[in-house]
N, C-alpha and C positions, 0 to 999 in steps of 0.2 A: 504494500500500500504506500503510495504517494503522498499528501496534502503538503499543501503550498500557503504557509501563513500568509498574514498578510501585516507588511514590514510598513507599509508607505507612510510616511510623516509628513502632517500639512509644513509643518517648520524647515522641513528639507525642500519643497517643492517652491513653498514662496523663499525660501533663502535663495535658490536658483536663479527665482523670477529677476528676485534684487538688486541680485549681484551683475546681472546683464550677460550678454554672451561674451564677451570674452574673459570676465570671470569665471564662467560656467565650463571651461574646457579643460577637466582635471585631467591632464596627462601623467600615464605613467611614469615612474622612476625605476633609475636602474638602469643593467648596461644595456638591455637587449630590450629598447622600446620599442625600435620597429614600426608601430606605428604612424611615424610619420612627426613626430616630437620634433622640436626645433632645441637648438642650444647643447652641442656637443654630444648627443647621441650615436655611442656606437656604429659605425658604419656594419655592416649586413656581410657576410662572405660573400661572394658571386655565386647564384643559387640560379635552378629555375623551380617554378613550382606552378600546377594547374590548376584555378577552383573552378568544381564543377559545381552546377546548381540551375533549379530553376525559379528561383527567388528575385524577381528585380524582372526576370525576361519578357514579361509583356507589361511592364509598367509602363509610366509615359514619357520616359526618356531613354535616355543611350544609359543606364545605371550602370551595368558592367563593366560596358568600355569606359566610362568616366571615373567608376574606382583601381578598375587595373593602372590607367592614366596618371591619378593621383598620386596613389603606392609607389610605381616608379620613377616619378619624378623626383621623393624621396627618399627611397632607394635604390639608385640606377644600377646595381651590383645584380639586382634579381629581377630575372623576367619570367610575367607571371602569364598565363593560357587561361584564357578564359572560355568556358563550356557552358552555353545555355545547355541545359536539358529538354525539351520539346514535351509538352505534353497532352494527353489527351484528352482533344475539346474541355481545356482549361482545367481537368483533374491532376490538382496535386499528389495525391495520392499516387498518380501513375508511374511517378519518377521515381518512385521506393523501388518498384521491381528493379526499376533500369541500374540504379545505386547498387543492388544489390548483386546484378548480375557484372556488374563492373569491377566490386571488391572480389569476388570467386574469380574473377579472369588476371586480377592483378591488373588492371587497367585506371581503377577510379582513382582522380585527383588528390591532393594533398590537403585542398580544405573543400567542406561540402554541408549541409543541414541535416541535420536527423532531429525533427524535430520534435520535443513531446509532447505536446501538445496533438500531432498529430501520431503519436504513441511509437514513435520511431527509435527514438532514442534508446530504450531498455534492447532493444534485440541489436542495437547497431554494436550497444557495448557486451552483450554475451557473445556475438559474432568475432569479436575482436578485430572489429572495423577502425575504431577512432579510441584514441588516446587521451587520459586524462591533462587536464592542464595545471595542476596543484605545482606541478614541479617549476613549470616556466613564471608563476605565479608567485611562488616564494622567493626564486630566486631573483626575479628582475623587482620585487617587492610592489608589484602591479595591485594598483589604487581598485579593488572590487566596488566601492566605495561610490563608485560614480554613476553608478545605475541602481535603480532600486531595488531594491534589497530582496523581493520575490522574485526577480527574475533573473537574479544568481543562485538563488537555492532554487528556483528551477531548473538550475544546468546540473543539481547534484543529482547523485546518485550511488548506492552503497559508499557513502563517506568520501565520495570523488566529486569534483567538481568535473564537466565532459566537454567545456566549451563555454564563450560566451553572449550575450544576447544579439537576438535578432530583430526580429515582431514581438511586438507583445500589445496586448491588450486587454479590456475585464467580460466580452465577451459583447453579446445582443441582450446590451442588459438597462435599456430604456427604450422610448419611444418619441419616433419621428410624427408631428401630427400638423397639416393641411394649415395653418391658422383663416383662412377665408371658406373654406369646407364648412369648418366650424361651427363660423359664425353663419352662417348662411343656413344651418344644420339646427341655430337655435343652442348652439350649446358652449356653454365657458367651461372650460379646463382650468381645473385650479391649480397653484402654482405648488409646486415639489416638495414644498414646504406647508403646504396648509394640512389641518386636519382631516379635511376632505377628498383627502388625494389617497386612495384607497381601490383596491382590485375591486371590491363592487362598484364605487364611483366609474371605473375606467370600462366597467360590464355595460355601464346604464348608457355611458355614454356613447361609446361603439356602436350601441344598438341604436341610439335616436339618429346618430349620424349614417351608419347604413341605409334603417329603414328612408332616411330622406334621399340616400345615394341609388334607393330601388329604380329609382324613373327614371336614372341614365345608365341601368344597368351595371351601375357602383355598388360598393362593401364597404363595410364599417372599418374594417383591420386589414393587413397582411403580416404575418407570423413566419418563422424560420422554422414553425414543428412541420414534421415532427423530428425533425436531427436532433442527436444527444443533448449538443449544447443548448439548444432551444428546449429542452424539456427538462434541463437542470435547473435551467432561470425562471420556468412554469413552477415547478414545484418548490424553489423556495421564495420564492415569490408567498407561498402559502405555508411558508413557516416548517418546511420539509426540504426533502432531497430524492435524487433518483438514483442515488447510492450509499449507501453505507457508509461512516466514515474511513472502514479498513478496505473498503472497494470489493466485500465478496458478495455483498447483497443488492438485488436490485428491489426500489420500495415505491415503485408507484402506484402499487397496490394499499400502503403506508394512509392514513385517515387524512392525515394533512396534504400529500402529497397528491390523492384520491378527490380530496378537493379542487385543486388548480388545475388537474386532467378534465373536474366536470366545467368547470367555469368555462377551458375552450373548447372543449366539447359542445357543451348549449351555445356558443358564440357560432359554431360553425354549423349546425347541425340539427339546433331546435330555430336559433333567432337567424340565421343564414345570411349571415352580414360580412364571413370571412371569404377572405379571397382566397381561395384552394391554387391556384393559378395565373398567370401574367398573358394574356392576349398574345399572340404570336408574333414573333421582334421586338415587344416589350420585355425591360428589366425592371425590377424592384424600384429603381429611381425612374426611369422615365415612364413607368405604370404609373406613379403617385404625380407626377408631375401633368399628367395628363387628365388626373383626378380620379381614375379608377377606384380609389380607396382612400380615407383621409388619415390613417394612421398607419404606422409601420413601427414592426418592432424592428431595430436595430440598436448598435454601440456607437462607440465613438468614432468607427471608421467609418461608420454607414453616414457621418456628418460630412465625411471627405466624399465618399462615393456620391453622396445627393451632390455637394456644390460641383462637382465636375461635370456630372450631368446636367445641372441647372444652371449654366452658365450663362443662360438670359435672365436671372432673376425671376424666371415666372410663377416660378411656384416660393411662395412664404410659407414660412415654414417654422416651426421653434422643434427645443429636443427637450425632452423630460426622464428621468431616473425614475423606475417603477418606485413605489411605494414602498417605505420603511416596514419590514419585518418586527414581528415581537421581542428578537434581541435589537433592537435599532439597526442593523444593518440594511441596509440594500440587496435586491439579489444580483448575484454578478458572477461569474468564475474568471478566474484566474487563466488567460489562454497567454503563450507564447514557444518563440523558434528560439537557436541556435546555432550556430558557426562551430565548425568542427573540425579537428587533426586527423588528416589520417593516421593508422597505428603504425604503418609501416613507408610511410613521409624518409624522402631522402635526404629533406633539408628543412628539417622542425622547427628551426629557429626562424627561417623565412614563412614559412606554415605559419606561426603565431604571430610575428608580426601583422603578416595581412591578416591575422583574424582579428587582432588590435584595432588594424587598418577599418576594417568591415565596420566593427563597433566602437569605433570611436566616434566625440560627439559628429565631426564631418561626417562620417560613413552613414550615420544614421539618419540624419537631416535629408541627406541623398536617398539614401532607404523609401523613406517617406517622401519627398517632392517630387524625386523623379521617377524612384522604383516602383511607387506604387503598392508598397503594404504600408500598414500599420506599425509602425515600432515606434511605441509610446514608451521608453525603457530606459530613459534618459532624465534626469530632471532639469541638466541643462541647454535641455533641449526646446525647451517651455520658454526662451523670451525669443523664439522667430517668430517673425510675422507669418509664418504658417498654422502655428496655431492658436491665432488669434480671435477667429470665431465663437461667439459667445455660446454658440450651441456646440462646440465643443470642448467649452470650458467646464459645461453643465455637469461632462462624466470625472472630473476631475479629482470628486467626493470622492467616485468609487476606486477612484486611480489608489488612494490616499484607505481604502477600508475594504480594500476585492477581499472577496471570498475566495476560499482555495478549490485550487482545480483537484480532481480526485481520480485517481486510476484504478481500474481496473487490476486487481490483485494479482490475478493469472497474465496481467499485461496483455491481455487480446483485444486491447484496440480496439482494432482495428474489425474484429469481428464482431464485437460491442458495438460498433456504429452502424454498422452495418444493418444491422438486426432494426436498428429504432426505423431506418425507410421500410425495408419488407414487411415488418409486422403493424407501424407504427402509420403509415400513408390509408390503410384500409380504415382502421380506427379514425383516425384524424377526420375522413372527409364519410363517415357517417355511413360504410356501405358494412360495416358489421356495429352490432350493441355495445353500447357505453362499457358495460361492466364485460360482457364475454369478451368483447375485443380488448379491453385493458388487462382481463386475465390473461389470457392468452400472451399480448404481447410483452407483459413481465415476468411470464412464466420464459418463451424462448430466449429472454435476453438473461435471466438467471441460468439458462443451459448452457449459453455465453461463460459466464461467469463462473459455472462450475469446471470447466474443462480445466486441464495440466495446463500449470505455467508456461510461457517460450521458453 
């Protein structure tokens, strides 16, 4: 079992703020910075080294070519190969196999993601694919220091740390909602903070707004269920979980948890106001922007994904944090990647440099503006003008109180996930019963959970 506290400190994130960015760029110490540190650093032996990855490849700029660019401009001694990995019709997932066929041929690159998040990680290090980094870490006495503190004990594992951060974020854990829908809808949403701001408040409102969205053949919501991560944020949402905290139980069968399964259950199924589906060549953002739906669940990257889509301003818009839990928390998990050594790297010290390189505050700033994921993992990363949107200041609470992510005890992932579409999509859109279909689908995903560890 996994869990991933959660470290975040509001006094470390506005100390960030304050301090401005060039304050904000804790560079490592030590001989072997590598990353690109200025002021007597070490020169590099003349190395070459290839990262393979498909992280940054279909983002919205040259990200690859601009960090290999970067890297040796600072250290002109090592030339680095840069490998998008291709994947299929945008499944991440697909590139694990390719990874994996690459380490058995002795062919895969010298740095690469195993992420855990996407449950990569535990089988890359039983495989003896990648190398811990504790040693390059004490010895160059590298500042951990400068990213947030859950997304370094995300990189552990059995008392190793495997790498350092990449993406990170607290998951689809608010909601994007129409502001002129709304109002047009007859309905005020209250603010994050008020009393009022409650899962049955957000039930009544969905439905008035739907039922008024019937006559152009609009819904009230769109939701990420039934995917894991979408039904971990359902259920604690309700003051539960959809796992256990040792990760061998699945509990959505659990009273509390049993509750936020019916709540979207009658949202899509008795009041039929959710959106099961997106119109053909519509996405999630330009479905809402079209007015399809006046609410969407998403996180704080889904703030990034709407403004890129919404680049005429047409749709207004604000973001909100579900509803405060009986312990005061928010519901959220804890999602993030990694950067990783291969085990059997012919020149480790260049390997870690560029993974410095990757996760330093430049690599990640680049990550996000032009790569195109999420890597919220920095605090001094917080005074660009990128993210300066008020609606994506909103998840900044939970940045600062995420709930921990939770794994799967036997580490099956990947077949854990799996399970929530097959058994979880028939459920969701009402073509089997509330209860049999929720049995049933916590029942297969506990046959998940029961099988032999990797």
């Amino acid at each position: 079992m996994i869990m991933i506290n959660n470290f975040f400190s509001r006094r470390r994130v506005l100390a960030a703020i304050g301090a401005g960015a060039g304050a904000g760029v804790l560079a490592a110490c030590g001989a072997q910075s590598g990353g690109g540190t200025s002021g007597g650093a070490k020169a590099l032996p003349p190395a070459s080294i290839a990262w393979e990855t498909f992280r940054g490849a279909s983002g919205v700029g040259t990200y690859g070519d601009e960090m290999v660019k970067t890297f040796q401009e600072k250290n002109p001694n090592v030339k680095v190969e840069y490998r998008a990995i291709a994947l299929d019709n945008g499944n991440q997932q697909s590139a694990y196999p390719r990874m994996l066929a690459a380490a058995q041929a002795g062919t895969l690159g010298d740095v690469h993601a195993w992420d855990p998040s996407h449950w990569q990680l535990y089988q890359a290090v039983k495989r003896g694919i990648i190398q811990p980094i504790d040693q390059f870490v004490a010895r160059d006495k590298y500042d951990l220091n400068q990213f947030y503190k859950q997304f370094i004990e995300y990189q552990k594992w059995e008392g190793k740390i495997w790498g350092l951060p990449s993406w990170g974020w607290t998951s689809q854990d608010g909601l994007l909602y129409n502001t002129e829908l709304v109002q047009q809808a007859g309905v005020t949403v209250p603010a994050q903070t008020s009393a009022d701001w409650t899962m049955p408040k957000i039930y009544d409102m969905v439905v008035k707004v739907g039922k008024f969205l019937e006559r152009t053949q609009g819904f009230g919501i769109r939701t990420t269920m039934p995917g894991a991560a979408s039904v971990t944020i359902w259920t604690r949402a309700f003051d539960s979980d959809n796992l256990t905290a040792d990760g061998k139980k699945s509990t959505m069968t659990e009273a509390n948890a049993k509750a936020g399964m019916r709540w979207l259950y009658d949202l899509g199924n008795k009041e039929r106001v959710i959106a099961f589906a997106n119109d053909p060549g519509l996405t999630d953002q330009t479905a809402m922007i079209a007015g399809k739906f006046a609410f969407l669940q998403a996180g704080s990257l889904g703030v990034f994904d709407m403004n890129r889509a919404n680049s005429s301003g047409s749709l207004k818009f604000k973001a909100q944090l579900l509803p405060k839990r009986k312990d005061g928390k928010r519901p959220s998990q804890l999602r993030g990647g990694t950067w990783n050594i291969n085990k059997v790297t012919k020149a480790p010290d260049a390997a870690w440099a560029f993974v410095q390189h990757l996760s330093s505050r430049e690599g990640i700033l680049k990550f996000n503006t032009i790569g195109g994921n999420g890597a919220i993992v920095r605090p001094d990363i917080m005074t660009d003008d990128y993210f300066k949107d008020p609606n994506f200041k909103v998840f900044l609470e939970n940045f600062e109180n995420v709930m921990p992510a939770i794994v799967p005890a036997n580490y099956r992932g990947t077949e854990f996930e799996a399970a929530f579409g097959t058994f979880g999509n028939p459920w969701y859109k009402g073509e089997v019963g509330f209860e049999d279909g929720l049995n049933t689908w916590n029942t297969e995903v506990q046959k998940i959970l029961d099988m032999p560890p990797i």
